[in-house]
ROLUMLO-62443 format. One record per atom (N, C-alpha, C, O): atom name; x, y, z. Coordinates in Angstrom, 2 decimals. Each point is the difference from the previous one (the first is absolute). Layout:
N
REC   name         u         v         w
REC     CA         X         Y         Z
...
***
This chain:
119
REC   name         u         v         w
REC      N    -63.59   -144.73    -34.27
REC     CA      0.61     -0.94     -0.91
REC      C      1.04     -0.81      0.74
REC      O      0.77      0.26      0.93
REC      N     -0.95     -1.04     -1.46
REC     CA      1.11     -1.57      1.27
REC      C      0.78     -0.56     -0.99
REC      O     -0.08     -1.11     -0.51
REC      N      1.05      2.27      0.26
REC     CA      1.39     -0.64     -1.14
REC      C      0.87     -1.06      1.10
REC      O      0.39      0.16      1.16
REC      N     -0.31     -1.19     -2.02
REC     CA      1.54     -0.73      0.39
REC      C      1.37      0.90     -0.06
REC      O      0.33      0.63     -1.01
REC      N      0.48     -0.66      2.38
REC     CA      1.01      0.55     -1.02
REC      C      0.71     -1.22     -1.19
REC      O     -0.04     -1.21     -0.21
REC      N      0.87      2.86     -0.56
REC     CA      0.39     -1.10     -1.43
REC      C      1.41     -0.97      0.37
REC      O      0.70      0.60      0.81
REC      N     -0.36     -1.38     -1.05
REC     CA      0.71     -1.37      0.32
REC      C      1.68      0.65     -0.56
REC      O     -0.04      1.12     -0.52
REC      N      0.76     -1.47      0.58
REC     CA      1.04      0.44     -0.72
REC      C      1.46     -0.76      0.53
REC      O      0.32     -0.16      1.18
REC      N      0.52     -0.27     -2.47
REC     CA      1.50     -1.20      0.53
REC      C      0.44      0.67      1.01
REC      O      0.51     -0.83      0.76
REC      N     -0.39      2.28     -0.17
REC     CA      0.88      0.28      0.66
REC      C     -0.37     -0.20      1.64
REC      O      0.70     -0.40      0.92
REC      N     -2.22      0.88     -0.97
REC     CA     -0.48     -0.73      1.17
REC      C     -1.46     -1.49     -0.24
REC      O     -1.18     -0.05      0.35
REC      N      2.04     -0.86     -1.05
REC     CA     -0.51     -0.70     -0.32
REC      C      0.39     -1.56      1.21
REC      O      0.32      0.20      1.18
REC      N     -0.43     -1.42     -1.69
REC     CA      0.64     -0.76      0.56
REC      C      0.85     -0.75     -0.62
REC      O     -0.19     -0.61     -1.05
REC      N      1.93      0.66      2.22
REC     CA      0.92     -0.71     -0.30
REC      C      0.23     -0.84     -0.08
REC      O     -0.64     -0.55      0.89
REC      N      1.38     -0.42     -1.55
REC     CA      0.22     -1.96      0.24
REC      C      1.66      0.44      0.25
REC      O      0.67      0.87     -0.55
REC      N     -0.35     -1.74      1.49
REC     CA      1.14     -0.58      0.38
REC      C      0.33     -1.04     -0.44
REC      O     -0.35     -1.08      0.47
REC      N      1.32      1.29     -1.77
REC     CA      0.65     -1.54     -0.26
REC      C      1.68     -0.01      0.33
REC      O      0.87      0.76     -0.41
REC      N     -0.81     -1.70      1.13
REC     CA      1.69     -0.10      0.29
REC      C      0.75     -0.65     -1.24
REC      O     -0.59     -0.79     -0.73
REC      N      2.08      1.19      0.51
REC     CA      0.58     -0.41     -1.27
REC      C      1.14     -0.46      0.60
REC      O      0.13      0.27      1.20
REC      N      0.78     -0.94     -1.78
REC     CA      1.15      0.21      0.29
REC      C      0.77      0.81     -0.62
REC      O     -0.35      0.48     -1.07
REC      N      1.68     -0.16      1.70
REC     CA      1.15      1.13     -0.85
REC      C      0.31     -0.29     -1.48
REC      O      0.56      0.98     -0.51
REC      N     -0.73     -1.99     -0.33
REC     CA      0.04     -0.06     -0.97
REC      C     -1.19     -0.05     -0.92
REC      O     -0.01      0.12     -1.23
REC      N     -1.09     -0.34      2.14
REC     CA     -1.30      0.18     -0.71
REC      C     -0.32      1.84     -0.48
REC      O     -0.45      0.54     -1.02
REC      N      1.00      0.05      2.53
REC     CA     -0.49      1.44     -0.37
REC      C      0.90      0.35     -0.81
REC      O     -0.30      0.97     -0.70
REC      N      1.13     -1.35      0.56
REC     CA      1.32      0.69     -0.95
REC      C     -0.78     -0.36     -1.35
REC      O     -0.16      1.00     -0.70
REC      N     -0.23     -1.90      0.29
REC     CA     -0.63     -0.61     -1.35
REC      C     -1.04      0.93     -0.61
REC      O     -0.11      0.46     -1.14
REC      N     -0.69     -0.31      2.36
REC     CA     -1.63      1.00      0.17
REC      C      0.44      1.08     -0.28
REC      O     -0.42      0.63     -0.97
REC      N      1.61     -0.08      1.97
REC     CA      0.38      1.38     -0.64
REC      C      0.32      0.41     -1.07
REC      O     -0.30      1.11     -0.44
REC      N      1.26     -2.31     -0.34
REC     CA      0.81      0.59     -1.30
REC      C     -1.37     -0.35     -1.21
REC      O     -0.21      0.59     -1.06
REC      N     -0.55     -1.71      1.66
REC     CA     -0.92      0.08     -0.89
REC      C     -1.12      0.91     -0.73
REC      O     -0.47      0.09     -1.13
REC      N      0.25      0.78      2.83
REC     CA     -1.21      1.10      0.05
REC      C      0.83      1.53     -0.84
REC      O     -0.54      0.83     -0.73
REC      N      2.25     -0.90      1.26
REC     CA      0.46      0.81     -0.62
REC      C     -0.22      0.01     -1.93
REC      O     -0.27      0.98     -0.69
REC      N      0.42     -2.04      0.34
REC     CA      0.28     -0.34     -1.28
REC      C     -1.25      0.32     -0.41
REC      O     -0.12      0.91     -0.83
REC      N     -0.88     -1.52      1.28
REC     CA     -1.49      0.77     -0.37
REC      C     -0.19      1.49     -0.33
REC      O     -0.61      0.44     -0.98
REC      N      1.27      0.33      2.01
REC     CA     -0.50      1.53      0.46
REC      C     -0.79      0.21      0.66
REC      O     -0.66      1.02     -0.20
REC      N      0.27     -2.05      1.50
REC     CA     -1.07     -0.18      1.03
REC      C      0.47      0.34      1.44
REC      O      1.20     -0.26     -0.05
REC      N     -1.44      0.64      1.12
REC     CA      0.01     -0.50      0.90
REC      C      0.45     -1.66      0.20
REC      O      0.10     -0.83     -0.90
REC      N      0.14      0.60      2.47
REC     CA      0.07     -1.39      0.49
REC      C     -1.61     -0.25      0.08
REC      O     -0.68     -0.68     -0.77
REC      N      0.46      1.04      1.32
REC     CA     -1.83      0.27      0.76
REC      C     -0.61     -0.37     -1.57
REC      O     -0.20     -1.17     -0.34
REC      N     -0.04      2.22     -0.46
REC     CA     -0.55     -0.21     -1.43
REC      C      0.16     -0.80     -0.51
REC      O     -1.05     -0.45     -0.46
REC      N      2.36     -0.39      0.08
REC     CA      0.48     -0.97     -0.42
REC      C     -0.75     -1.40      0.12
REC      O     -0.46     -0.81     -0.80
REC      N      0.59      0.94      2.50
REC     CA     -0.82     -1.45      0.64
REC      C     -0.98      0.26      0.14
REC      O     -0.64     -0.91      0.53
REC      N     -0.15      2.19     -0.85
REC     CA     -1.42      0.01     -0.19
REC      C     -0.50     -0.62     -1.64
REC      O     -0.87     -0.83     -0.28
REC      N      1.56      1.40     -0.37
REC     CA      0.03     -0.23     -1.63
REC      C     -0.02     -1.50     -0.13
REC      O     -0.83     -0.52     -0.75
REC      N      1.65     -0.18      1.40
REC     CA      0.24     -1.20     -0.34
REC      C     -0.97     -1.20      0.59
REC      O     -0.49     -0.93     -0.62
REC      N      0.41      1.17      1.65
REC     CA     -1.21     -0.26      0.72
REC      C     -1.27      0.04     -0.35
REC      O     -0.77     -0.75      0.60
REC      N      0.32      1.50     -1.49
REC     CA     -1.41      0.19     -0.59
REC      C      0.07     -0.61     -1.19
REC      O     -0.91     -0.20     -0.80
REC      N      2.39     -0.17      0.71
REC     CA     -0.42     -0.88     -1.76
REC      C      0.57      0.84     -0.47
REC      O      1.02     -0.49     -0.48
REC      N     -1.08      2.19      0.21
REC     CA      0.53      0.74     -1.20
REC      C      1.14      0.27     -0.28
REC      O      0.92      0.34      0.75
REC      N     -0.94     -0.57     -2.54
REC     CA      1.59     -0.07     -0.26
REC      C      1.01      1.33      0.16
REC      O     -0.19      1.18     -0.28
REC      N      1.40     -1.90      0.88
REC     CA      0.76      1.43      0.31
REC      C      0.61      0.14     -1.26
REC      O      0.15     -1.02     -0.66
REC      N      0.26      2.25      0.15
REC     CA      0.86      0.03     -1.36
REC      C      1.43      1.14      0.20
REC      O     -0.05      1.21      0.20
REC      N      1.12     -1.97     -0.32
REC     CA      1.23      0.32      0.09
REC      C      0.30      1.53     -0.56
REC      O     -0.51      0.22     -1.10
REC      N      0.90      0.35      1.39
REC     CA      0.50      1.55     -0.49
REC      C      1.06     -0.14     -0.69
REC      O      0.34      0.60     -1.02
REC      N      0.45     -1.84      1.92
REC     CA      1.37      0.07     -1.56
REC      C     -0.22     -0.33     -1.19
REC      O      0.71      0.22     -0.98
REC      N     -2.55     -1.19      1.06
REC     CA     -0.12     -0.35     -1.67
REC      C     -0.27      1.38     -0.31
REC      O      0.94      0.28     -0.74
REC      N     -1.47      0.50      0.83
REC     CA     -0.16      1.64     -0.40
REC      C      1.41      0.44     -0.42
REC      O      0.24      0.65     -1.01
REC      N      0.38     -0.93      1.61
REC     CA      1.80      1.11     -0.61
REC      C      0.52     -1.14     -0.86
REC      O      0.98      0.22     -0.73
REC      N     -1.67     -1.68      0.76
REC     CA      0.65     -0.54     -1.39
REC      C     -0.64      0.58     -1.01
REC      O      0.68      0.58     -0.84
REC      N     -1.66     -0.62      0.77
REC     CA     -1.26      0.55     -0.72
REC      C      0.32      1.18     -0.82
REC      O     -0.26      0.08     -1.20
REC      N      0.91      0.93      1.96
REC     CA      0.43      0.98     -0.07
REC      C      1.25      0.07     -0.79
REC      O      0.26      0.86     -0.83
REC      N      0.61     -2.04      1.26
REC     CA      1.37      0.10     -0.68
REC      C     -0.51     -0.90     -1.36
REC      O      0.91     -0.32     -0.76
REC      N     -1.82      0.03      0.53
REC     CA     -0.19     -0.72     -1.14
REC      C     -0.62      1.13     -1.51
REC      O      0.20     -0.14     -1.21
REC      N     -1.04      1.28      2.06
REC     CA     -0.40      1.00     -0.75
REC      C      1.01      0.56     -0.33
REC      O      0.00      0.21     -1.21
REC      N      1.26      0.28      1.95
REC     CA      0.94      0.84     -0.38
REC      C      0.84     -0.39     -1.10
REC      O      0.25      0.76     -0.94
REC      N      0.38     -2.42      1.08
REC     CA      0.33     -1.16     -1.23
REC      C     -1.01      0.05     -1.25
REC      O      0.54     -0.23     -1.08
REC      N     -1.80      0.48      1.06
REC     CA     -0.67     -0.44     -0.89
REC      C      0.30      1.12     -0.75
REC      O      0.35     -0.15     -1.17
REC      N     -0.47      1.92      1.97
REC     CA      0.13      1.33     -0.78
REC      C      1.69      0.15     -0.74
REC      O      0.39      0.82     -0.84
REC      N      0.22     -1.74      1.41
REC     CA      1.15     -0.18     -0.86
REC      C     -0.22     -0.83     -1.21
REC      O      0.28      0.40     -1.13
REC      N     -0.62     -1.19      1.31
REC     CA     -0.28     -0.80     -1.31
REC      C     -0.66      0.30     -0.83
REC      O      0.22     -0.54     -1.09
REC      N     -1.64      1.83      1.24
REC     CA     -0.33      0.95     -0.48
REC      C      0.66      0.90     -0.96
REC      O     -0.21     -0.16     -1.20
REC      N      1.02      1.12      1.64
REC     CA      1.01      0.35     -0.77
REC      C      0.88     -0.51     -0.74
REC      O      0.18      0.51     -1.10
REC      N      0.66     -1.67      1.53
REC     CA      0.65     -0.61     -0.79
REC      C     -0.53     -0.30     -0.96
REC      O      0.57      0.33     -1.04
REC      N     -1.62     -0.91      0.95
REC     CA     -1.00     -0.60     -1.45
REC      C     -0.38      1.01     -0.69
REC      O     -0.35     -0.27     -1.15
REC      N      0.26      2.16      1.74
REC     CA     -0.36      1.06     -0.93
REC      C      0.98      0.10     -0.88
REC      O     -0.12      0.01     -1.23
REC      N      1.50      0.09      2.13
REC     CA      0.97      0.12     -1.09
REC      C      0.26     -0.59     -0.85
REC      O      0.38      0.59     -1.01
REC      N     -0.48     -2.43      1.03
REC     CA      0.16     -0.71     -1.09
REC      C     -1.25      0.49     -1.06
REC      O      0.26      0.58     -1.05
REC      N     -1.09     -0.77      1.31
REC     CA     -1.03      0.36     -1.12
REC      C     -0.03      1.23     -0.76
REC      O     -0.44      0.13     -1.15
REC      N      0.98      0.84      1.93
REC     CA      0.69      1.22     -0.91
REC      C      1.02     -0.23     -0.79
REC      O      0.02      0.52     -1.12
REC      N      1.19     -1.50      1.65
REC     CA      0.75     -0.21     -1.33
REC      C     -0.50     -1.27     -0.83
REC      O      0.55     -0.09     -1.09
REC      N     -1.35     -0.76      1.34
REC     CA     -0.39     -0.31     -0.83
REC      C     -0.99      0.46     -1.28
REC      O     -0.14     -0.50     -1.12
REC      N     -0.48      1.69      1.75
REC     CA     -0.83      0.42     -1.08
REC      C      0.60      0.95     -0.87
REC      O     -0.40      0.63     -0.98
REC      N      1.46     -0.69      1.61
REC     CA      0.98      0.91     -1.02
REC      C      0.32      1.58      0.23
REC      O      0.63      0.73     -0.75
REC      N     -1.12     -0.47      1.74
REC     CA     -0.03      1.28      0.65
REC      C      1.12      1.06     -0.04
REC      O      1.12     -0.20      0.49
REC      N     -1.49      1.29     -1.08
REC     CA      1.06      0.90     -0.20
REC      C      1.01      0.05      1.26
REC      O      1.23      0.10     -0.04
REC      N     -2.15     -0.20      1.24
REC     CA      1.10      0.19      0.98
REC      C      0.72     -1.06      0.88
REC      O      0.42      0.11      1.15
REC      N     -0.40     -1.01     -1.88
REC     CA      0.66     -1.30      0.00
REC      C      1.04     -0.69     -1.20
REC      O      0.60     -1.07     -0.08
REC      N     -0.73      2.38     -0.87
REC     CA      0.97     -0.75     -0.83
REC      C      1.16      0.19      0.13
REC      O      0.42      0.35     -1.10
REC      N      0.30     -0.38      1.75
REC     CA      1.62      0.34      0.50
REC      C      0.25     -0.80      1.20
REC      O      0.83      0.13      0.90
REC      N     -1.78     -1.01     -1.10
REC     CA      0.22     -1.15      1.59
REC      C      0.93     -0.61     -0.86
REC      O     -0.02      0.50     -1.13
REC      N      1.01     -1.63      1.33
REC     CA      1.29     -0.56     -0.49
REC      C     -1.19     -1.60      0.91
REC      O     -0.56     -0.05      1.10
REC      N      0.63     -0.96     -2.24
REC     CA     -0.40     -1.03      0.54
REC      C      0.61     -0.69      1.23
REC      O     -0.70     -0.77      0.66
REC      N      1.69      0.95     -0.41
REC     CA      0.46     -0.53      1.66
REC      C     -1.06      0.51      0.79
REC      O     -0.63     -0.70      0.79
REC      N      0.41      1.95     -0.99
REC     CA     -0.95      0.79      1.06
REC      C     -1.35     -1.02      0.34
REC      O     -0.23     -0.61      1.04
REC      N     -0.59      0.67     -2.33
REC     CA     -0.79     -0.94     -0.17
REC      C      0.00     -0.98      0.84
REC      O     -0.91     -0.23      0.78
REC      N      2.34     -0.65     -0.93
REC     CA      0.41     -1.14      0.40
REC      C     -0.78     -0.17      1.61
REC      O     -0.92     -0.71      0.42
REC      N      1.99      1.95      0.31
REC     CA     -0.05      0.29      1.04
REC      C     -1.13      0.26      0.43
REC      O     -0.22     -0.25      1.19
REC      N     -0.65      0.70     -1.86
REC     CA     -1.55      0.32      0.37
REC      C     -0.76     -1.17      0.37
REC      O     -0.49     -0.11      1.12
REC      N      0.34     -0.93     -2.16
REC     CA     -0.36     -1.49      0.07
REC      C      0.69     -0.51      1.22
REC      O     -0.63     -0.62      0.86
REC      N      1.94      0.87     -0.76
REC     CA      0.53     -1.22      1.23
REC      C     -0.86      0.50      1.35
REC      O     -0.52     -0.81      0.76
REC      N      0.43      2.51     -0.54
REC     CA     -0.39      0.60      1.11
REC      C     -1.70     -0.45      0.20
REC      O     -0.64      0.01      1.06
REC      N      0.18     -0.37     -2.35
REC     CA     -1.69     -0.26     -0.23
REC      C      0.17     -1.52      1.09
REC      O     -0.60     -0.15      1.07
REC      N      1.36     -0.64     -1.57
REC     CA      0.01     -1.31      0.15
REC      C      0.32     -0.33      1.71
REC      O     -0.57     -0.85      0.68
REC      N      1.85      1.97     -0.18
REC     CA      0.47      0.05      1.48
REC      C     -1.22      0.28      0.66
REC      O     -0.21     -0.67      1.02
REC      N     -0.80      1.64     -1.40
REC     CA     -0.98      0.46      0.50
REC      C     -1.53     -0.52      0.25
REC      O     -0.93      0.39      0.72
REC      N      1.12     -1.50     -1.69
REC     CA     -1.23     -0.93     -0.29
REC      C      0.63     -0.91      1.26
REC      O     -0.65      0.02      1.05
REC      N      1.48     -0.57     -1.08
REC     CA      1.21     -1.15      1.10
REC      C     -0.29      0.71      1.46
REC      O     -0.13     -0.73      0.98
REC      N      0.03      2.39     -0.82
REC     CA      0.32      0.36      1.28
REC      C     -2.11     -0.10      0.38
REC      O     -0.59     -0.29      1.04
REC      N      0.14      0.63     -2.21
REC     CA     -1.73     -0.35      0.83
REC      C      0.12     -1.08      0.28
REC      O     -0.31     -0.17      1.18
REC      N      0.78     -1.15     -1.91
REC     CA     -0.32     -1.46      0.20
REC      C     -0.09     -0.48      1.34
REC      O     -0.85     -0.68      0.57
REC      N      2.67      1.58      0.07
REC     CA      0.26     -0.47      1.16
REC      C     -1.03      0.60      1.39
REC      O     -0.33     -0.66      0.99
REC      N     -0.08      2.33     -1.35
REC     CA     -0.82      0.21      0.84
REC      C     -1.00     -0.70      0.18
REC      O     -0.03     -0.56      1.10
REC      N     -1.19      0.30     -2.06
REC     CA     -0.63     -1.13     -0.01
REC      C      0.51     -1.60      0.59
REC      O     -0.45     -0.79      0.83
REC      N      0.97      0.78     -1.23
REC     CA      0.45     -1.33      0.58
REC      C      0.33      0.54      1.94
REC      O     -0.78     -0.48      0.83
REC      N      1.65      1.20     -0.45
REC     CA     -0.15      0.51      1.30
REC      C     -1.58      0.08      0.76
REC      O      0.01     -0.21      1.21
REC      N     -0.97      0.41     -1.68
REC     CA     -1.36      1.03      0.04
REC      C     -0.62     -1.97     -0.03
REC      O     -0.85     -0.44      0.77
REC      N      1.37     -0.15     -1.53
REC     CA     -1.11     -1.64      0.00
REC      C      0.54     -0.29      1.08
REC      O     -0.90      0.09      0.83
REC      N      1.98     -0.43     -0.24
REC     CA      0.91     -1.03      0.72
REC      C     -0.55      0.36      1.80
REC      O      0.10     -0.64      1.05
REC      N     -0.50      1.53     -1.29
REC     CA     -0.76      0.20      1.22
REC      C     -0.83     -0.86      0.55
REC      O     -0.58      0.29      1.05
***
């Protein structure tokens, strides 16, 4: 049997591209921001395929954690709104305070989103 051996990046073939000091600095923080390699990076990019940021992932992330707040907040209102035994000793300021925290919290996704477009 007359196998090829199998091909592989590590003993594959290299390209030499020269950068300058501010180019690699760019490549680097870029490939960092990915979660790639340098090498991967300019392979990725090079073939066309899209790289996708990891920090959109921890916005992503900080947007789930905001949303599970707003979650709760809205359980509790709807418990005292429905009149719930264990809500009737809320003093309407409380309330108050519940709504303003609904509203800070709707304001604090806006801005993540808005962070997460501006990219």
């Amino acid at each position: 049997m007359n196998e090829m051996p199998k091909s592989t990046r590590k003993h594959g073939k290299h390209i030499r591209v020269p950068v300058l000091p501010d180019e690699e600095a760019i490549i680097k923080a870029n490939a960092e921001a990915s979660g790639l390699s340098a090498a991967s990076f300019i392979r990725k990019v090079a073939m066309g395929y899209q790289v996708e940021s990891i920090v959109d992932i921890k916005q992503v992330l900080e947007l789930s954690r905001v949303n599970g707040d707003l979650g709760r907040l809205g359980g509790l209102l709807k418990l005292w709104l429905a009149n719930d035994p264990r809500t009737a000793n809320f003093p309407p300021s409380l309330i108050k305070t519940l709504l303003s925290k609904i509203e800070s919290t709707q304001q604090e996704l806006r801005n993540i989103m808005e962070t997460i477009l501006d990219r």
